[in-house]
C-alpha positions as CSV (number, residue, x, y, z in Angstrom):
1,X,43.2,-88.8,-14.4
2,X,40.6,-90.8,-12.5
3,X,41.8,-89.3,-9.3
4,X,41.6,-85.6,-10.7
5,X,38.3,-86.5,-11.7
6,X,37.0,-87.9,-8.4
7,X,38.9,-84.7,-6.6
8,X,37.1,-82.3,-9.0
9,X,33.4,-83.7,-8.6
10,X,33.9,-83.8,-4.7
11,X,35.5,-80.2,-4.6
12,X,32.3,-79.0,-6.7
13,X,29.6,-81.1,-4.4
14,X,31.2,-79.3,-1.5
15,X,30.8,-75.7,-3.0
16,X,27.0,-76.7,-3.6
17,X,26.4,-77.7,0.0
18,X,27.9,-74.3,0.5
19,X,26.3,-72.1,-2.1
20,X,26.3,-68.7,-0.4
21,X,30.0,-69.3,1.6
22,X,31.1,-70.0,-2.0
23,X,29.2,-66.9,-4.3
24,X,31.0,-64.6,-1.6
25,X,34.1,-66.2,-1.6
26,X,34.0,-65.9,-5.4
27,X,32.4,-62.4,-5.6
28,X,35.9,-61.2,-4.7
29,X,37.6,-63.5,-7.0
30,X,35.0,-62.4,-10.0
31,X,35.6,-58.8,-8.9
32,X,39.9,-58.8,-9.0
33,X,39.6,-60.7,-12.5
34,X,36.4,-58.7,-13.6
35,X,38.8,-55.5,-12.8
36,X,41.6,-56.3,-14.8
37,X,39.8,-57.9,-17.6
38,X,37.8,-55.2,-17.8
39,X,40.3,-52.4,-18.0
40,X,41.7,-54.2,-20.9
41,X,39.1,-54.5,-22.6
42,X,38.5,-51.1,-22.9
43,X,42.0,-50.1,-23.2
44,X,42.5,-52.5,-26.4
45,X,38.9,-50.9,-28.0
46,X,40.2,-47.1,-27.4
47,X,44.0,-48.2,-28.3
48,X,42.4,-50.0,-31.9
49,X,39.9,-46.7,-32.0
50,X,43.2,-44.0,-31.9
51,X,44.9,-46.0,-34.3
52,X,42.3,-46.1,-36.4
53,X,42.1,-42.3,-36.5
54,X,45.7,-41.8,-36.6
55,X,46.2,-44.0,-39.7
56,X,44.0,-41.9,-41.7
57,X,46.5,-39.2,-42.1
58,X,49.1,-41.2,-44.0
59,X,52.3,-42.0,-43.7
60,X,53.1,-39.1,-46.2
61,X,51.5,-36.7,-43.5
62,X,52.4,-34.2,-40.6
63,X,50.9,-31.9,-38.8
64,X,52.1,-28.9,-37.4
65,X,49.7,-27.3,-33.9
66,X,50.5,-25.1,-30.7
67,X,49.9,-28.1,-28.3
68,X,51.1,-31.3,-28.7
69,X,48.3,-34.3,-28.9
70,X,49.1,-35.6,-25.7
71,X,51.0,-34.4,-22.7
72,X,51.8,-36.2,-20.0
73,X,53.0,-34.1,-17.6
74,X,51.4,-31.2,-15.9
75,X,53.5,-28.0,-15.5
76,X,54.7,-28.2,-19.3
77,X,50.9,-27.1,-20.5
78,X,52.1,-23.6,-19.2
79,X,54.7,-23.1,-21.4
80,X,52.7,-24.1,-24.2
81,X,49.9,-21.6,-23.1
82,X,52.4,-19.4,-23.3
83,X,52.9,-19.9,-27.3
84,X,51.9,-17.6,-29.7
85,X,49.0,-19.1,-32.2
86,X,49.7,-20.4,-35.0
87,X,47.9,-17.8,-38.1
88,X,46.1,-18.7,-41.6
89,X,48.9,-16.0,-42.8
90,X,51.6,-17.9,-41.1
91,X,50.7,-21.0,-43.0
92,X,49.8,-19.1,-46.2
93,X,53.7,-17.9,-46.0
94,X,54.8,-21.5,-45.3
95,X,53.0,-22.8,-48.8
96,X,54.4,-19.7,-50.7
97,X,58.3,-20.6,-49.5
98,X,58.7,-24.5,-49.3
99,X,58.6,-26.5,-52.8
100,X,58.8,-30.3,-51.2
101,X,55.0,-30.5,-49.6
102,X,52.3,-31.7,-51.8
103,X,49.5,-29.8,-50.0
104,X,50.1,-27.5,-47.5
105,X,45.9,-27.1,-45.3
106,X,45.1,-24.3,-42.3
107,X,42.5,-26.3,-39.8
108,X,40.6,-25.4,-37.0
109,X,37.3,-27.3,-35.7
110,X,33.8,-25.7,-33.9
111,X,32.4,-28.1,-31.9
112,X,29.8,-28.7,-31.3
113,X,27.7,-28.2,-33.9
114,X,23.8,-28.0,-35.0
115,X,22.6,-28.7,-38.7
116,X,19.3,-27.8,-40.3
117,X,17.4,-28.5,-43.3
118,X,13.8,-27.6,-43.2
119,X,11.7,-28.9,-40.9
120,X,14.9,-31.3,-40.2
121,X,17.1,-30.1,-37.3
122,X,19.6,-32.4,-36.0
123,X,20.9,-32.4,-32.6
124,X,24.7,-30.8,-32.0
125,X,26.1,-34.3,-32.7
126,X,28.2,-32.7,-35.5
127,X,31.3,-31.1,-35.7
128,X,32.2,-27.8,-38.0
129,X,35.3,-27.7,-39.6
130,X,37.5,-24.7,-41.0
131,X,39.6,-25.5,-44.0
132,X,41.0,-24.5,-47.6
133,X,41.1,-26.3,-50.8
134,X,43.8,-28.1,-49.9
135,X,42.2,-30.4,-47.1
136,X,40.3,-33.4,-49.0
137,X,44.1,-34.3,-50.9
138,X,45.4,-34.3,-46.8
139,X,43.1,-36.2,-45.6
140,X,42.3,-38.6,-48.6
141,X,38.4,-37.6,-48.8
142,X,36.8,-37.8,-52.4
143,X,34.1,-35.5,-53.1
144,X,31.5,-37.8,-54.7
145,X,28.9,-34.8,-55.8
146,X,29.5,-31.5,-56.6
147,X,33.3,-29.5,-55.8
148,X,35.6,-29.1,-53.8
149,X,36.3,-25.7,-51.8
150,X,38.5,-23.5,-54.2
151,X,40.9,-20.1,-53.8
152,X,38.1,-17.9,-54.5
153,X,35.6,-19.4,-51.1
154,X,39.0,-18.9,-49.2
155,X,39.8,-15.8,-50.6
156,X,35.8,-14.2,-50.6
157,X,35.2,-16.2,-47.1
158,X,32.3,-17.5,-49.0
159,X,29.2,-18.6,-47.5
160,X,29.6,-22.4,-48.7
161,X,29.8,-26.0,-47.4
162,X,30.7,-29.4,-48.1
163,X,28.8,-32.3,-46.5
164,X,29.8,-35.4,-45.2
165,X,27.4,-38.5,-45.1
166,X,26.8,-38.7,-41.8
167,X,24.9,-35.2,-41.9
168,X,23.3,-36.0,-45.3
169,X,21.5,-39.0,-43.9
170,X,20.2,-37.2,-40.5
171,X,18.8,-34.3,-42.3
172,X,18.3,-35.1,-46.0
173,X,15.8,-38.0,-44.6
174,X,13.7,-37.7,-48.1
175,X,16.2,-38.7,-51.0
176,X,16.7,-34.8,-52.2
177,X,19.8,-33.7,-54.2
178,X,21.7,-31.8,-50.9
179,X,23.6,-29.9,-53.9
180,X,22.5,-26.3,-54.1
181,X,20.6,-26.7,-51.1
182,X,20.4,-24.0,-48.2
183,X,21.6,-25.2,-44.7
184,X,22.0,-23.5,-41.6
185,X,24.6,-24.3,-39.6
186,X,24.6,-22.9,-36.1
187,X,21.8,-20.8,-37.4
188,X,23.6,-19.8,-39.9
189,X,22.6,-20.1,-43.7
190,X,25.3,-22.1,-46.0
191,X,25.2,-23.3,-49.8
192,X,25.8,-26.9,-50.2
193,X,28.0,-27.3,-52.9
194,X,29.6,-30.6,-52.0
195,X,29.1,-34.0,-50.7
196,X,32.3,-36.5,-49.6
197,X,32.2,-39.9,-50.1
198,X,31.7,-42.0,-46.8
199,X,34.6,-42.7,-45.1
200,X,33.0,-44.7,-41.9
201,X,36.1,-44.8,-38.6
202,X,36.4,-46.6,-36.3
203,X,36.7,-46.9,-32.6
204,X,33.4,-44.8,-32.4
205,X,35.2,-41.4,-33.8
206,X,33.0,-41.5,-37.3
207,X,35.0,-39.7,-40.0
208,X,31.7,-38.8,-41.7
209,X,30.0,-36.3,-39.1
210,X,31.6,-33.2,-40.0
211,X,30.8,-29.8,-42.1
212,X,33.3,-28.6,-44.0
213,X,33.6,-24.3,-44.8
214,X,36.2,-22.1,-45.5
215,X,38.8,-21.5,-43.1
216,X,38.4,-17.4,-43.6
217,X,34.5,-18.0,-43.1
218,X,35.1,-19.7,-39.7
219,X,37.0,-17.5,-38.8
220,X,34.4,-14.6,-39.7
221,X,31.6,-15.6,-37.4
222,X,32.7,-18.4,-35.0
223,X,36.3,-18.2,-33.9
224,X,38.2,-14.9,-32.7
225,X,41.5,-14.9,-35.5
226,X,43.8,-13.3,-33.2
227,X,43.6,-15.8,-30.4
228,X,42.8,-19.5,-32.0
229,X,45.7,-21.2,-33.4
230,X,44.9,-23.1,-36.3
231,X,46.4,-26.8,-37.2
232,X,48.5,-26.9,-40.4
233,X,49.1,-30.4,-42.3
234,X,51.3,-30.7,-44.1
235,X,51.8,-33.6,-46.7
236,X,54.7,-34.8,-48.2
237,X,55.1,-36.0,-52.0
238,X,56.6,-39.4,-50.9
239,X,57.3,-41.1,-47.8
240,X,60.4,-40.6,-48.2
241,X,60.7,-36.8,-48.5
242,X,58.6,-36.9,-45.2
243,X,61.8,-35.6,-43.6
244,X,63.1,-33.3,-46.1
245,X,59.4,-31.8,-46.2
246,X,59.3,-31.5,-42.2
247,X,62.7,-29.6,-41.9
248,X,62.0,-27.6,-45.0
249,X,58.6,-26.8,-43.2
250,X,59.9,-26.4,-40.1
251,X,62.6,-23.8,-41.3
252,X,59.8,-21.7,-43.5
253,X,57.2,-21.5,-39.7
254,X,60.2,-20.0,-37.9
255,X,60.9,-17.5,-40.3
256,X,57.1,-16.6,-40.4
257,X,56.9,-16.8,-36.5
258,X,60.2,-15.0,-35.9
259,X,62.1,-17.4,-34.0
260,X,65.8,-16.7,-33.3
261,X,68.4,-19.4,-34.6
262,X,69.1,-21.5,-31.6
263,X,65.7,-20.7,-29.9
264,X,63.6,-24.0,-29.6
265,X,60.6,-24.4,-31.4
266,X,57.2,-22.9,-30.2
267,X,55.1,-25.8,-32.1
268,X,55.1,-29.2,-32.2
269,X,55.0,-31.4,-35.3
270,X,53.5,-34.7,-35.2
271,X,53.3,-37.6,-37.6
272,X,51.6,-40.9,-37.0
273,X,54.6,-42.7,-35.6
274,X,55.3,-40.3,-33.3
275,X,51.4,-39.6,-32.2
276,X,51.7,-44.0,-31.7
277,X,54.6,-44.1,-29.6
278,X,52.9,-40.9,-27.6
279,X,49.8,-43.0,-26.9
280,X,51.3,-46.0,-26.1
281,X,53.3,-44.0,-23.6
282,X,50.1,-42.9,-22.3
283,X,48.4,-46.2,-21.9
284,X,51.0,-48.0,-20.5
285,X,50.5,-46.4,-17.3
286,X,46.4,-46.9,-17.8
287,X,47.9,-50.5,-17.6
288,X,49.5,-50.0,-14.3
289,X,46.7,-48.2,-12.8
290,X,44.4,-51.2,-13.9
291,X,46.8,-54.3,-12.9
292,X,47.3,-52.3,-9.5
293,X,43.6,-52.3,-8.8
294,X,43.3,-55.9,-9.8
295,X,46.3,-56.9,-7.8
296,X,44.1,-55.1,-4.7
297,X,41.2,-57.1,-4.7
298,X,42.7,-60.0,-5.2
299,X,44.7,-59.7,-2.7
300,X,41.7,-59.5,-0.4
301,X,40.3,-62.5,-2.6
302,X,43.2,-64.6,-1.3
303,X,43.0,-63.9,1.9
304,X,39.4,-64.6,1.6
305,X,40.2,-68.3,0.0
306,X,42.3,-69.1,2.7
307,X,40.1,-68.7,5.5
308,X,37.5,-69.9,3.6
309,X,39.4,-73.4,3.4
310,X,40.1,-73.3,6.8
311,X,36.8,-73.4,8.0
312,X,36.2,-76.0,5.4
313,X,39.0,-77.7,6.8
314,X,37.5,-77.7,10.1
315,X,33.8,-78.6,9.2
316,X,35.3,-81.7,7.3
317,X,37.6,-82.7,10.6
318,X,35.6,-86.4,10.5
319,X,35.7,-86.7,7.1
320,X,39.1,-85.7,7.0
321,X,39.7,-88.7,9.7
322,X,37.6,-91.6,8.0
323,X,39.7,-91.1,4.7
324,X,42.6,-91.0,6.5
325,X,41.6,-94.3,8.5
326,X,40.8,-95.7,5.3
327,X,44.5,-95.8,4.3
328,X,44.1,-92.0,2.0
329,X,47.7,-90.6,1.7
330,X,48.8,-87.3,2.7
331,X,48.5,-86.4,-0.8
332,X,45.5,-87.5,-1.6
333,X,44.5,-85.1,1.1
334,X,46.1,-82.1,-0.2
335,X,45.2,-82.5,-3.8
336,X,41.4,-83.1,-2.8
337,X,41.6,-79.4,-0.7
338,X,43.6,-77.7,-3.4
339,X,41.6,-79.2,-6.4
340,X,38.7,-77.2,-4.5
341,X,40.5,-73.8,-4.1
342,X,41.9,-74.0,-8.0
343,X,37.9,-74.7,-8.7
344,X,36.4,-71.8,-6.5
345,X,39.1,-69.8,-7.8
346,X,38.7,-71.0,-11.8
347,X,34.6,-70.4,-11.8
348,X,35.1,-66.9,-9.9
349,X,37.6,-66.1,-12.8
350,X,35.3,-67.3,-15.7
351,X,32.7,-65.0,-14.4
352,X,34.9,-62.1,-13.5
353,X,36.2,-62.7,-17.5
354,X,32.5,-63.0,-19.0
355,X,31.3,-59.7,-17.0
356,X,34.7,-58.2,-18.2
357,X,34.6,-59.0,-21.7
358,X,30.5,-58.2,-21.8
359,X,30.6,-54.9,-20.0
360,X,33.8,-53.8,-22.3
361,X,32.1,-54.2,-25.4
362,X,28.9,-53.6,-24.4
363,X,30.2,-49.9,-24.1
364,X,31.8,-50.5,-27.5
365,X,28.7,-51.3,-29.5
366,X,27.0,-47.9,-27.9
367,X,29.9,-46.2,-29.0
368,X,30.1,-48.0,-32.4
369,X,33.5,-49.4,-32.0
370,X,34.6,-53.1,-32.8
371,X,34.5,-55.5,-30.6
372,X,37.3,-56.5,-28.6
373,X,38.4,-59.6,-26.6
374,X,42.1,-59.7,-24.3
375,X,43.3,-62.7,-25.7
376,X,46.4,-62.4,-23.8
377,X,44.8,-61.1,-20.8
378,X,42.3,-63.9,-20.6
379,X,45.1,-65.9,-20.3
380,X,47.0,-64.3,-17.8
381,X,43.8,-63.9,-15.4
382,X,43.1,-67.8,-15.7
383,X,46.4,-68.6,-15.1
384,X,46.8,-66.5,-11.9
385,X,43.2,-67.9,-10.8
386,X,45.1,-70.8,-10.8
387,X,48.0,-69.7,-9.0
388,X,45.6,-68.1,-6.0
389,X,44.0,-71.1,-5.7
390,X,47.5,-73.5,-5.0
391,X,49.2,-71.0,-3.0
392,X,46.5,-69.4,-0.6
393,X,44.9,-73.5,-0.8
394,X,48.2,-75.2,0.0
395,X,48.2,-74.0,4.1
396,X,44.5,-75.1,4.7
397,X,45.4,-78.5,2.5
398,X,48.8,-79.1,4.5
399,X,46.5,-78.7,7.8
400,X,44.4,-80.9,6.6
401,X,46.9,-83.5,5.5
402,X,48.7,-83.5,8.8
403,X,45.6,-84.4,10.6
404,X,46.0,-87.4,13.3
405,X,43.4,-89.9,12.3
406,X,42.3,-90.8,16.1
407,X,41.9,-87.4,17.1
408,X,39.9,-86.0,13.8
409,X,37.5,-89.0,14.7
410,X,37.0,-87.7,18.4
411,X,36.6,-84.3,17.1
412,X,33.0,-82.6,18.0
């Protein structure tokens, strides 16, 4: 332990008496780890923010859209351009003929959109969303004030809107009852006749920043009906009728759209599992891209260690040669050299892992998300600090080691 000691406080003077040949030998170390620590960091804060929003539909729920979520490749987008839209009247037959769903909701979003109250306008932060009366039993909201959309707004594509918090607080800035209330949205002039409870999100996608109208209003003055296709969800009574519900659902769309028995579907349904194992497709490859930069620069990092000891090695020739006269071992030698690679290489990577970890969730508090810290990838990036440091250290220390005595004493 003693010996460690000593090799650790004379690997550290050495980097002091060589303070800028040792910040720009570690700038590439701090750069390879800050690169993959980094990358993980933000992977792990949007991975915990599209879980958060997938979990909120249930595992009772599916939806049913043109386009799927996420699509890896790239040709396939034109056969789903090629897909008919999906209709309100197409999922108005679809509740009429199925008896397993619990709620059966048409959706389409405007984004983005502008709110006004008054003197109070808020900036288009918001987002406007086209439903029926069916949505807040889909998507678990609770109006906490006034009612719910009913048949008769659908029906009458009445001018009328339920709030969320989020749009309550950045307008309504002087306690007033929003109930009753005139508000424009996009310039246009909307009852209030609702308020949801807050449901806060996470991962910075806020589940309370939304407008709610009816789906037949939207359609009215912001959305052309015959080309937007509109999301339906679908929610089962239990979770275990979710598959009963989804073929019985499946079977009423095709009649509506007209497919042929045998033809595939032109829609994809999606449930939370499925949307989970999509995006963990996705971000493994974000992984890959990430650990391949990383790899890069370290690379160079190595390469930059090793010469970096070798010039170390050959300032220290005399050094190298009095120890050795003194009786030092071979490998004394080469755990002195390699004790100071593994320490350039361990304070590079503590920096690179502090910038990494910093800069990640420094985005993440801007974009109100939790914080996040790569547990696992912390580990890794120490341990392959490490691992530069002995193997691109070892050569330089083995040089070193071999060193004739007499002729590292004559050396000039």
């Amino acid at each position: 332990m003693s010996l460690l000691k000593e090799n650790i406080t004379m690997a550290t003077s050495s980097l002091r008496s060589n303070k800028l040949r040792a910040f720009l030998t570690m700038l590439s170390i701090v750069v390879g780890i800050f690169s993959i620590i980094g990358s993980m960091t933000a992977i792990g804060i949007l991975t915990n923010g599209i879980s958060s929003s997938l979990s909120q539909l249930g595992s009772e729920t599916f939806t049913v859209q043109k386009f799927p979520s996420i699509q890896l490749g790239g040709m396939d987008w034109l056969k789903y351009l090629h897909r008919r839209s999906i209709t309100f009247e197409q999922i108005k037959f679809v509740r009429e003929f199925t008896k397993l769903p619990m709620a059966v909701s048409a959706e389409h979003t405007t984004a983005p959109l502008t709110v006004a109250y008054g003197n109070e306008k808020s900036d288009p932060q918001f987002n406007m969303m086209g439903s029926d009366d069916y949505f807040a039993t889909n998507h678990n909201y609770v109006v906490s004030e006034g009612r719910m959309l009913t048949k008769d707004d659908i029906e009458y594509a009445r001018d009328v809107c339920i709030l969320t918090t989020g749009i309550i607080q950045r307008i309504f800035k002087h306690g007033e009852n929003p109930i009753g209330k005139e508000v424009k949205l996009n310039a246009r002039p909307y009852e209030v006749v609702g308020v949801f409870e807050t449901k806060g999100g996470g991962g910075g996608a806020s589940l309370d920043n939304f407008a709610l109208i009816p789906i037949t209003n939207e359609q009215k003055y912001f959305t052309d009906r015959d080309i937007t296709s509109l999301t339906m969800t679908v929610r089962a009574s239990t979770q275990e009728q979710l598959g009963g519900t989804q073929d019985e659902v499946i079977g009423a769309l095709r009649t509506a759209r007209g497919v042929k028995p045998g033809a595939v579907n032109d829609f994809e349904v999606e449930t939370n599992s499925s949307l989970n194992l999509q995006f963990e497709s996705f971000s493994k490859y974000i992984v890959y891209a990430g650990a391949g930069i990383s790899a890069i620069a370290l690379l160079a990092a190595s390469i930059g260690i090793m010469n970096i000891m070798l010039v170390s090695v050959t300032e220290r020739t005399k050094e190298i040669g009095i120890r050795k006269a003194l009786g030092a071992k071979r490998s004394s030698i080469i755990a002195q050299f390699l004790t100071e690679s593994v320490v350039l290489c361990l304070i590079g990577g503590i920096i690179g892992i502090i910038l990494g970890i910093g800069l990640g969730n420094l985005i993440a508090i801007f974009a109100k998300a939790p914080v996040y810290i790569p547990y696992m990838w912390i580990g890794i990036g120490l341990v392959v600090c490490s691992f530069v440091g002995v193997v691109f250290g070892m050569y330089p220390a083995i040089k070193a080691a071999r060193m004739n005595p007499v002729d590292a004493l004559r050396f000039e």
